[in-house]
PAPAZA-602972 format. One record per atom (N, C-alpha, C): residue in three letters; x negated, z negated, y negated; atom name; residue number from 1. Coordinates in Angstrom, 2 decimals, padded with zeros to 5 digits. Atoms other than C-alpha are relative to their C-alpha. Last residue first. Layout:
<recs>
@code Ala | X X | Z Z | Y Y | site CA | pos NUM;
...
</recs>
This chain:
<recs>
@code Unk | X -000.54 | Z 000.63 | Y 000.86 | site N | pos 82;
@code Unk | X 010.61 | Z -011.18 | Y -002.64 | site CA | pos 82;
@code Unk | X 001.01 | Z -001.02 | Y 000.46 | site C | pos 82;
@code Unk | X -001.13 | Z 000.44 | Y -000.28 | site N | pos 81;
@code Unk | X 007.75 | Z -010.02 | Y -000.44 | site CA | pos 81;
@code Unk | X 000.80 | Z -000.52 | Y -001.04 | site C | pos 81;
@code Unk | X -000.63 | Z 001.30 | Y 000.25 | site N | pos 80;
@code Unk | X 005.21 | Z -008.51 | Y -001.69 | site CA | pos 80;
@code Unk | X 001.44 | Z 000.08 | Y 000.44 | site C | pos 80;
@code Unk | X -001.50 | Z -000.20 | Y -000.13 | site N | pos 79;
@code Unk | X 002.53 | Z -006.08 | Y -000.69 | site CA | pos 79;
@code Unk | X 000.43 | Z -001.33 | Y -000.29 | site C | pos 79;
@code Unk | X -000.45 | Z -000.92 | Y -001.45 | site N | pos 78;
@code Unk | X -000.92 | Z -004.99 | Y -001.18 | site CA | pos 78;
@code Unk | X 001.00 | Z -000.52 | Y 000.33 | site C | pos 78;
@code Unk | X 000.18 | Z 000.84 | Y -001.49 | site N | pos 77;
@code Unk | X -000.86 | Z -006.28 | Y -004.64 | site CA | pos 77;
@code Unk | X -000.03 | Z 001.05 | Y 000.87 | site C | pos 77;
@code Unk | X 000.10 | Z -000.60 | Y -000.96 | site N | pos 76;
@code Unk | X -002.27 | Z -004.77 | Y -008.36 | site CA | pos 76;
@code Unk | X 000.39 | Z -000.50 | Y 001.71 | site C | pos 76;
@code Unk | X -000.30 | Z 000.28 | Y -001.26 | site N | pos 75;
@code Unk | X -000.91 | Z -006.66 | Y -010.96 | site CA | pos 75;
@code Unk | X -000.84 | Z 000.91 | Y 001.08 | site C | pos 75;
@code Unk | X -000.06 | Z -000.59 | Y -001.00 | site N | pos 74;
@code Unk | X -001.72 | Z -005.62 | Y -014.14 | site CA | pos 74;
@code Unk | X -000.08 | Z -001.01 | Y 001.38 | site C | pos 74;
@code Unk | X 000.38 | Z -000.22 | Y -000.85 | site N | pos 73;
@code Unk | X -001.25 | Z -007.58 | Y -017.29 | site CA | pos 73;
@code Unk | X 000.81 | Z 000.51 | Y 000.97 | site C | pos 73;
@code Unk | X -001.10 | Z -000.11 | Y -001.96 | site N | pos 72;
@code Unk | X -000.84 | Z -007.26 | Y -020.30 | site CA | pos 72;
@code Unk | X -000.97 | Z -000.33 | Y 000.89 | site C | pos 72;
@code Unk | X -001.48 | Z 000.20 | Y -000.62 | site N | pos 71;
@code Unk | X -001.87 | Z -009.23 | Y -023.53 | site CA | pos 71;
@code Unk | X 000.62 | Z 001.00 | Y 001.05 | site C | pos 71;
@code Unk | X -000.87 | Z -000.52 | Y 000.86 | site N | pos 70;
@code Unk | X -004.91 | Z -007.53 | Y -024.33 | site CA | pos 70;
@code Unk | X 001.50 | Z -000.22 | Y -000.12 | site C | pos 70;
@code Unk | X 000.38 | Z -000.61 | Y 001.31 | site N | pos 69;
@code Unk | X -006.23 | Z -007.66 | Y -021.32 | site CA | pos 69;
@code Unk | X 000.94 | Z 000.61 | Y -000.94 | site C | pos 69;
@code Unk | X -000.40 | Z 000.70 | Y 001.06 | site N | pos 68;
@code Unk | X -005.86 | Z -009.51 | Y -017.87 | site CA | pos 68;
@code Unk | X -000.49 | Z 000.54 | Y -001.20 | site C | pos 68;
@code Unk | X 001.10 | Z -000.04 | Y 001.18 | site N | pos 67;
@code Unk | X -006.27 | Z -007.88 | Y -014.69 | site CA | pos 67;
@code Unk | X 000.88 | Z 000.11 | Y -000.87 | site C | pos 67;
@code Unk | X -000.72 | Z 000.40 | Y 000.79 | site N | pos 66;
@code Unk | X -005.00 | Z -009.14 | Y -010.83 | site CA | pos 66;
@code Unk | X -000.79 | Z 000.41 | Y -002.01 | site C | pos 66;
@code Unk | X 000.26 | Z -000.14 | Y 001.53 | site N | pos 65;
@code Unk | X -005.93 | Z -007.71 | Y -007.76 | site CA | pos 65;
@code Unk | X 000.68 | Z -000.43 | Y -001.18 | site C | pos 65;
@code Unk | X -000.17 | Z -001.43 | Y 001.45 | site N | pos 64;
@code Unk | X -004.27 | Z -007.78 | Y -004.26 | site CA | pos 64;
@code Unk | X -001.07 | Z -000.64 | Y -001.61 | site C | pos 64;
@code Unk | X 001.53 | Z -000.32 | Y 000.10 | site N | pos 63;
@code Unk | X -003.54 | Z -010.28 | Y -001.48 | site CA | pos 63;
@code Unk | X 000.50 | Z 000.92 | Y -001.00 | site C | pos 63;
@code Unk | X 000.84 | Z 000.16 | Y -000.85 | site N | pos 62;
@code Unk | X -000.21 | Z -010.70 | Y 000.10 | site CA | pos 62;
@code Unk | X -001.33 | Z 000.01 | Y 000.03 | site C | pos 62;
@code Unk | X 000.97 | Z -000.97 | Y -000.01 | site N | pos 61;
@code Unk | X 002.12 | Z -011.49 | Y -002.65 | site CA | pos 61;
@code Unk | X -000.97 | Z -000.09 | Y 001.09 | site C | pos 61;
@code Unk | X 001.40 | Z -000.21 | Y -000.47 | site N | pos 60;
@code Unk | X 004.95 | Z -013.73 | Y -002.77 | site CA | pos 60;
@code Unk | X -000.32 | Z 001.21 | Y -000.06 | site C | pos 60;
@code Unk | X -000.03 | Z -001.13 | Y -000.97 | site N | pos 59;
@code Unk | X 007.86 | Z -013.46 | Y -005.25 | site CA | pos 59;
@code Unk | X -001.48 | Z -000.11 | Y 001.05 | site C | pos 59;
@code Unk | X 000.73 | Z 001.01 | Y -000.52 | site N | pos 58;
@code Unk | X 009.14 | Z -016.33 | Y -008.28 | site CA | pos 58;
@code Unk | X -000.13 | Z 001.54 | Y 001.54 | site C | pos 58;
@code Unk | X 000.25 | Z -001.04 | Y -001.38 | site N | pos 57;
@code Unk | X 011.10 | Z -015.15 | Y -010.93 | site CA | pos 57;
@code Unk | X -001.60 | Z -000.36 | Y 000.66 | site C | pos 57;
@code Unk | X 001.07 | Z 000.21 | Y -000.94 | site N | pos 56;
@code Unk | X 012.00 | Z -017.53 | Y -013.72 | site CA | pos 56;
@code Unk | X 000.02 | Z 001.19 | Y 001.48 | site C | pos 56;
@code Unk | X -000.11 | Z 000.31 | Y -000.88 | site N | pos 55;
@code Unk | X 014.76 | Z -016.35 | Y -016.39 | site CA | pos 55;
@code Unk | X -001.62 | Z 000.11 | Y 000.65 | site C | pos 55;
@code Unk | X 000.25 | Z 000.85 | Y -000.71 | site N | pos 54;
@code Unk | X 014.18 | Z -016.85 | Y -019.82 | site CA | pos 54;
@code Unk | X 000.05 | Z -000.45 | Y 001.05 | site C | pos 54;
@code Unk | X -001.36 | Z 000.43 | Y 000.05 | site N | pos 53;
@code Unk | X 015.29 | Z -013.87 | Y -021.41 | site CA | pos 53;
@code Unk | X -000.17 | Z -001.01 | Y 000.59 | site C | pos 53;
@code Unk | X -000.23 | Z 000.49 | Y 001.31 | site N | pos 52;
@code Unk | X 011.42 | Z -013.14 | Y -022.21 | site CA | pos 52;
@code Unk | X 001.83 | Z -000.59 | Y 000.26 | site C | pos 52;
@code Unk | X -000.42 | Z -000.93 | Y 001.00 | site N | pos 51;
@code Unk | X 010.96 | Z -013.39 | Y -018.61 | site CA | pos 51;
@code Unk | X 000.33 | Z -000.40 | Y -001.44 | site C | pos 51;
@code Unk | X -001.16 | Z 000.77 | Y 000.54 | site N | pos 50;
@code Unk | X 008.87 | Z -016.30 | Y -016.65 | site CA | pos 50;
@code Unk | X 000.29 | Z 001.27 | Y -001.00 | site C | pos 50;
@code Unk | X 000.09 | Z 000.51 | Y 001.65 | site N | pos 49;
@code Unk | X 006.35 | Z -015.99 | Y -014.83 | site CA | pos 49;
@code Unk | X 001.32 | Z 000.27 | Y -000.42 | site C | pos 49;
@code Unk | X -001.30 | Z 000.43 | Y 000.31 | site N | pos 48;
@code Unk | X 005.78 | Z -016.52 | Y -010.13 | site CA | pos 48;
@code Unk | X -000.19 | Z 000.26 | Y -001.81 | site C | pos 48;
@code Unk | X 000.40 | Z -000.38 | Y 001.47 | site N | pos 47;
@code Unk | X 003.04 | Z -015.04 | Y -008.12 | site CA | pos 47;
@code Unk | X 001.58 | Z -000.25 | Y -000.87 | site C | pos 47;
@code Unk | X -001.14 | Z -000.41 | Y 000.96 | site N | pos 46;
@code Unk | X 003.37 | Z -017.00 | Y -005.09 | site CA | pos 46;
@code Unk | X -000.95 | Z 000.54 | Y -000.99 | site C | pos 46;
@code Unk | X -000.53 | Z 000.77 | Y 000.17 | site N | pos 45;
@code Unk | X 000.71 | Z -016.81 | Y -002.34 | site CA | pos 45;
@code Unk | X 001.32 | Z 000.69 | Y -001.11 | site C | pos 45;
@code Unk | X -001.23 | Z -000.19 | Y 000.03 | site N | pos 44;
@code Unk | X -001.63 | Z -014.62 | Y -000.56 | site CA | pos 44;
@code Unk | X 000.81 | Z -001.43 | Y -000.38 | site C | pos 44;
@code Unk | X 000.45 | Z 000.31 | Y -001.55 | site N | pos 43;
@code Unk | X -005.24 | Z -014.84 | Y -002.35 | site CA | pos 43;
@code Unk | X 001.93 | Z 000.11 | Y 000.19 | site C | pos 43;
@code Unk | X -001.23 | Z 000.61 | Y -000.69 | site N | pos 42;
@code Unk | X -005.37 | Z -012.61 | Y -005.28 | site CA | pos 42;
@code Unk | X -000.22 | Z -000.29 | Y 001.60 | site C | pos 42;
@code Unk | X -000.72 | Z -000.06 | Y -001.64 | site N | pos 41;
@code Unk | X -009.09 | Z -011.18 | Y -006.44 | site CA | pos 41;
@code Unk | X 001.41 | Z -001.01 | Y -000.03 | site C | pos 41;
@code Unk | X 000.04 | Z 001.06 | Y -001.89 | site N | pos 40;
@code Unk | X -009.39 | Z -011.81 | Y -009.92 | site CA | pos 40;
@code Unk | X 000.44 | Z 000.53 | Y 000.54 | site C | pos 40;
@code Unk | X 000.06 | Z -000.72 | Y -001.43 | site N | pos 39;
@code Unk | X -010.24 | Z -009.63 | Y -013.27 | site CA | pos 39;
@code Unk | X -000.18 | Z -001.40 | Y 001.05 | site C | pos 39;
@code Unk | X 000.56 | Z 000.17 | Y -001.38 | site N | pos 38;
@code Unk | X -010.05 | Z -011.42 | Y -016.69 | site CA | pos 38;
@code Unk | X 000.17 | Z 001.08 | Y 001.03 | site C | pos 38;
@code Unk | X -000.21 | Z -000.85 | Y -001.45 | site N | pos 37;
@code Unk | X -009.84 | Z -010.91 | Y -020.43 | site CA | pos 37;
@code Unk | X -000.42 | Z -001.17 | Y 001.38 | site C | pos 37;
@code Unk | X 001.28 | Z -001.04 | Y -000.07 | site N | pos 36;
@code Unk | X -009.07 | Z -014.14 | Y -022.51 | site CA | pos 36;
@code Unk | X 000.06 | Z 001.18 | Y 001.39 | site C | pos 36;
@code Unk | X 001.24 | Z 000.79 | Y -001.20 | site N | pos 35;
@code Unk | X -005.51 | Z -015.40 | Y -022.67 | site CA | pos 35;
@code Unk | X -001.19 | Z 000.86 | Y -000.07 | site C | pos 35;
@code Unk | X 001.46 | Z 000.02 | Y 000.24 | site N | pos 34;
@code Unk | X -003.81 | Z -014.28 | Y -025.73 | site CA | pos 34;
@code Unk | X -000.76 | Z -000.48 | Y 000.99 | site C | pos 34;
@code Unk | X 000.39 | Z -000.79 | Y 000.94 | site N | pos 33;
@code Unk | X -000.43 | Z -014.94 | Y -024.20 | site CA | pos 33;
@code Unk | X -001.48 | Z -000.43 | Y -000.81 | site C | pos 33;
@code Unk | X -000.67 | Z 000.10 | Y 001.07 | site N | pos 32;
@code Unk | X -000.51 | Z -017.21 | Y -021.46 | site CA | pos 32;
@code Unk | X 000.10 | Z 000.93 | Y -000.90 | site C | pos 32;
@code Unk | X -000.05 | Z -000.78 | Y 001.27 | site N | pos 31;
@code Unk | X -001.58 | Z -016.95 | Y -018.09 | site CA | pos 31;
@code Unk | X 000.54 | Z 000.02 | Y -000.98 | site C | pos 31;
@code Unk | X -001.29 | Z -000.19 | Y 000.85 | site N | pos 30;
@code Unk | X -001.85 | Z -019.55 | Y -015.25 | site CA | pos 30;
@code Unk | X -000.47 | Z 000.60 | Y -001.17 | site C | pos 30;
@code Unk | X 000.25 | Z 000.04 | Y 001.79 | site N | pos 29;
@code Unk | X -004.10 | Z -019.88 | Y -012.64 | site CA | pos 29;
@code Unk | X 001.35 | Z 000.26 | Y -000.44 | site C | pos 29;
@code Unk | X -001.17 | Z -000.54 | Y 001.40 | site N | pos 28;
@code Unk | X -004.16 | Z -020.83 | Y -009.30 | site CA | pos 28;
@code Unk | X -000.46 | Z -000.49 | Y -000.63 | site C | pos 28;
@code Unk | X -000.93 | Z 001.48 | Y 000.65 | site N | pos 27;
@code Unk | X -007.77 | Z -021.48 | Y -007.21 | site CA | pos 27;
@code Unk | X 001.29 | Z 000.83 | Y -000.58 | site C | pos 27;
@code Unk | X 000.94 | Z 001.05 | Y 000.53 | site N | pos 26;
@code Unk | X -010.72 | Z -019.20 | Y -006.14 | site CA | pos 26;
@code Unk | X 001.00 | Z -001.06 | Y -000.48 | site C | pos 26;
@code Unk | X 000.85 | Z -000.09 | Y -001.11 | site N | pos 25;
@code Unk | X -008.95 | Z -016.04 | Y -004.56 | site CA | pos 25;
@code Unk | X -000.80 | Z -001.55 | Y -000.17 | site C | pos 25;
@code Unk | X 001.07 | Z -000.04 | Y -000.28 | site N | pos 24;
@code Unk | X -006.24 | Z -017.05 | Y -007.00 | site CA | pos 24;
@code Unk | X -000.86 | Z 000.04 | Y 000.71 | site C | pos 24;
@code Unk | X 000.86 | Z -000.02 | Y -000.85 | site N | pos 23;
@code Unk | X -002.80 | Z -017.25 | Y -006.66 | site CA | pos 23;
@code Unk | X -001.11 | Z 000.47 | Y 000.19 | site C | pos 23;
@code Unk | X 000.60 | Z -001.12 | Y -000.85 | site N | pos 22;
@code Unk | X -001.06 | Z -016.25 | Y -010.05 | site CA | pos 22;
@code Unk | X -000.75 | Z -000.94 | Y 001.18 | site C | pos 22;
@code Unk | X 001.14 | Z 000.41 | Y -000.84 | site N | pos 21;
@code Unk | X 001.10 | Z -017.92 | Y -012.75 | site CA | pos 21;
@code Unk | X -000.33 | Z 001.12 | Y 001.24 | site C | pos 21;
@code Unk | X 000.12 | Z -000.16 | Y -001.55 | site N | pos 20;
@code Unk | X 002.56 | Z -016.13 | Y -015.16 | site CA | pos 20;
@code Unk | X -000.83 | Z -000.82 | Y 000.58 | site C | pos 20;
@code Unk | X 001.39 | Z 000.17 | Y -001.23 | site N | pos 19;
@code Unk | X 003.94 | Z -016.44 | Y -018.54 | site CA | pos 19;
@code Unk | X 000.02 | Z -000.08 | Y 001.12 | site C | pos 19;
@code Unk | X 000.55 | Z 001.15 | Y 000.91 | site N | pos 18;
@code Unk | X 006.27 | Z -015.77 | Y -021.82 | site CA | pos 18;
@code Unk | X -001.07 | Z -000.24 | Y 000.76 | site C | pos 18;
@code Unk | X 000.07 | Z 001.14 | Y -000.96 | site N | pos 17;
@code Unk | X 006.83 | Z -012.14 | Y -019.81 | site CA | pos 17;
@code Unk | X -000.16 | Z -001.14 | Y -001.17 | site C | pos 17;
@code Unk | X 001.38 | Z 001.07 | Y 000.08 | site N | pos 16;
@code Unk | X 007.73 | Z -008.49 | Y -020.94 | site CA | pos 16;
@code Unk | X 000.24 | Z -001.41 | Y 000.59 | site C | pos 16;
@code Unk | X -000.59 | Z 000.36 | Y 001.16 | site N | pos 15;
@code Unk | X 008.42 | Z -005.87 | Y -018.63 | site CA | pos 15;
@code Unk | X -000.71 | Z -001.03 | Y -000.60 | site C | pos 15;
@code Unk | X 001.04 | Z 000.17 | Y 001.28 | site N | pos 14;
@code Unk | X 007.28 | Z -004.32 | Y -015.54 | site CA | pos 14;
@code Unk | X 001.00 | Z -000.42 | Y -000.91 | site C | pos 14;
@code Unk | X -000.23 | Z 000.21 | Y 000.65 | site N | pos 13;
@code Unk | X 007.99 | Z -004.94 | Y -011.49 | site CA | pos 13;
@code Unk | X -000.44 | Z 000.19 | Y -002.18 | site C | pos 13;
@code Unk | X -001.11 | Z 001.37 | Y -000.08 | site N | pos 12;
@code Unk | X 008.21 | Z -003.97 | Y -008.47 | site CA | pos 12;
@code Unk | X 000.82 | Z -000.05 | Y -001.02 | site C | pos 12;
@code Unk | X 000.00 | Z 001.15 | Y 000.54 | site N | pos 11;
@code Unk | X 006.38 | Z -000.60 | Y -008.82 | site CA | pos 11;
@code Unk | X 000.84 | Z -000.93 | Y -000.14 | site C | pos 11;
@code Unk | X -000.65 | Z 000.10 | Y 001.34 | site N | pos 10;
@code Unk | X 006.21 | Z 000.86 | Y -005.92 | site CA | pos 10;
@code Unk | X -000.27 | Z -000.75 | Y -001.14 | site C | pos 10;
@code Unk | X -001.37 | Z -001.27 | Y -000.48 | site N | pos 9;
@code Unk | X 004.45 | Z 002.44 | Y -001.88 | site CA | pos 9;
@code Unk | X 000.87 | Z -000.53 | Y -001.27 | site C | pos 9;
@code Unk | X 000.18 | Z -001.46 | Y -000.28 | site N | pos 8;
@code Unk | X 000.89 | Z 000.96 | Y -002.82 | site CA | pos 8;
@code Unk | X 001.01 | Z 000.92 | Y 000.22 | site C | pos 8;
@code Unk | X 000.49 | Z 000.25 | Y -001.14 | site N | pos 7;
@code Unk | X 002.11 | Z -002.30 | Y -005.01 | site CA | pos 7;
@code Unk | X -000.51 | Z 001.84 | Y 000.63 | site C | pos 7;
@code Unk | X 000.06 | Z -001.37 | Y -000.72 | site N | pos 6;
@code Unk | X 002.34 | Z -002.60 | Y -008.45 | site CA | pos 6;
@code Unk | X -000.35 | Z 000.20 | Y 001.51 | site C | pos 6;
@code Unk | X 000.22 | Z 000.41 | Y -001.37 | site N | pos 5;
@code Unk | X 003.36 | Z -005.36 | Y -010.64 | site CA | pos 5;
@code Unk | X 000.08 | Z 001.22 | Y 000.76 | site C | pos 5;
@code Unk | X -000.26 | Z -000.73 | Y -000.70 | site N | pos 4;
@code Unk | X 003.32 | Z -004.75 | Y -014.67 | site CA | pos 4;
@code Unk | X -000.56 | Z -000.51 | Y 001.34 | site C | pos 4;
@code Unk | X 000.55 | Z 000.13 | Y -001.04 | site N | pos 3;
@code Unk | X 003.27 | Z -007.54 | Y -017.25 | site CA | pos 3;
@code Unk | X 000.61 | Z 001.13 | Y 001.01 | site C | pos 3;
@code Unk | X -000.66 | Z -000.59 | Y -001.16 | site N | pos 2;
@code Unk | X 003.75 | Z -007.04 | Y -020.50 | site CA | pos 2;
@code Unk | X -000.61 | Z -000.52 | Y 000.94 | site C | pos 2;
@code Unk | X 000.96 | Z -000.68 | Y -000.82 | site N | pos 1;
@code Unk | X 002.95 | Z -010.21 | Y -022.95 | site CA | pos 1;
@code Unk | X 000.72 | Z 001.01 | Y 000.89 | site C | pos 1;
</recs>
């Protein structure tokens, strides 16, 4: 899956991923390849997945958007800390 992370002043992060979890306005989730579309609000927490080289990366987020299609996803945050 790609995954791109974008905030209003960069992009963090893009490449590809095995998977992500996400902080949910409504609960965490977790993404897999083929996951069905989605769109969620982000509540502030970790957004943490896992590179194809197998390292884990793990970064809060303060809020922001999250959309799922087609194997990528977008990120949208208002800011993160790493």
């Amino acid at each position: 899956m790609q995954l791109e992370i974008v905030t209003p002043d960069k992009k963090i992060f893009q490449g590809e991923v095995s998977e992500a979890s996400f902080p949910g306005a409504s609960g965490a989730f977790q993404v897999l390849n083929n996951h069905a579309p989605i769109v969620s609000a982000l509540a502030k927490g970790n957004v943490s997945f896992t590179t194809k080289e197998g390292g884990k990366v793990t970064m809060l987020v303060e809020g922001g958007v999250v959309e799922v299609n087609n194997n990528v996803i977008v990120v949208l945050a208002e800011k993160v800390v790493s």
